[in-house]
N, C-alpha and C positions, 0 to 999 in steps of 0.2 A: 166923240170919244165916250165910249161905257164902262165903269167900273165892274163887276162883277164880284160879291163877294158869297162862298161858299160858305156852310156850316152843315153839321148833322154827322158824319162820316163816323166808323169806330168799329168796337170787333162784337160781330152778333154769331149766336149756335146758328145753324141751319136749321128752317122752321120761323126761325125770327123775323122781327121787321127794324126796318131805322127808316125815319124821314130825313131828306136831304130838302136844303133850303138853297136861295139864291136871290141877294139883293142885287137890282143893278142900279147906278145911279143916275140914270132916266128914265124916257120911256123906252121903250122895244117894240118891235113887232112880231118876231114870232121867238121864243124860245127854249131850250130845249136841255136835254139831258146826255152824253155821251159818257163811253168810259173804257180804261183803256188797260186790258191784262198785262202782266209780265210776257214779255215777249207777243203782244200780237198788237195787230192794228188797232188803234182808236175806232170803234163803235159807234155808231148812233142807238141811244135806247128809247127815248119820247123826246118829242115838242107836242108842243102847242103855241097857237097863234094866238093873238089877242082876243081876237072873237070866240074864243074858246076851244077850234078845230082841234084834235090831237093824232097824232102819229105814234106806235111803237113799234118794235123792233119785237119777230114774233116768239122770239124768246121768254119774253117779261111780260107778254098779256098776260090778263085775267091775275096777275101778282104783282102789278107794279101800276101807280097811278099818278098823272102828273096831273098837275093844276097850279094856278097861277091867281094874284090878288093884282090888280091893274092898279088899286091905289095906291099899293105898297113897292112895285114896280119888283115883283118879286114871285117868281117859281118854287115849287116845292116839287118833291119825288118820293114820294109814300112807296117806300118798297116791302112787301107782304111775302111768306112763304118763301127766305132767301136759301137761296142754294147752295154750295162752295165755290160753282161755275159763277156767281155772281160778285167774286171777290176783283176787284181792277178799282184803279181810278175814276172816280166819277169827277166831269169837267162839267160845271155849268157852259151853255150857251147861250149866245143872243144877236141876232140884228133889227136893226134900228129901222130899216125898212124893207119890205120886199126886192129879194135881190143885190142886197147890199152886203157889207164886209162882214164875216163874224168877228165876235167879239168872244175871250174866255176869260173862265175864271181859273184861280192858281190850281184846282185838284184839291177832291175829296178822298181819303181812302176810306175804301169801307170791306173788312174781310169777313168771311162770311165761314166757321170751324164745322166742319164735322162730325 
């Protein structure tokens, strides 16, 4: 069982940036970032794998960076140049080993004004 706890989330101008965090309480193996608009499906927006691989969703390249501290057992979401289309719930995630259960955290809101 992995705890998951978020911080970072709040209300930024378009143009802005906010970093989003995520402690989990052990290890993981690969973790990630999802988030989820008013009315639409949950998203994938980054992982990254322990060994540093990452994934994003091609909306958020080149403005959104994820990275992780393996001592600290904790992801982060540097999000740069936010948009209003970037305003939803952001959900940390995590499993513990390849191909195993996800694990989440309770939801970040982060809204992003025009």
């Amino acid at each position: 069982q992995v705890q998951l706890v978020e911080s970072g989330g709040g209300l930024v101008h378009a143009g802005g940036s906010l970093r989003l965090s995520c402690a989990a309480s052990g290890s993981t193996f690969t973790m990630g970032w999802y988030r989820q608009a008013p009315g639409k499906q949950r998203e994938l927006v980054a992982t990254i794998t322990r060994g540093g691989g990452t994934n994003y969703v091609g909306s958020v390249k080149g403005r959104f960076t994820i990275s992780r501290d393996n001592a600290k057992n904790t992801v982060y979401l540097q999000m740069n140049s936010l948009k209003p289309e970037d305003t939803a719930v952001y959900y940390c995630n995590a499993k513990v080993y390849y191909g195993g259960i996800d694990y989440w955290g309770q939801g970040t809101q982060v809204t992003v004004s025009s």
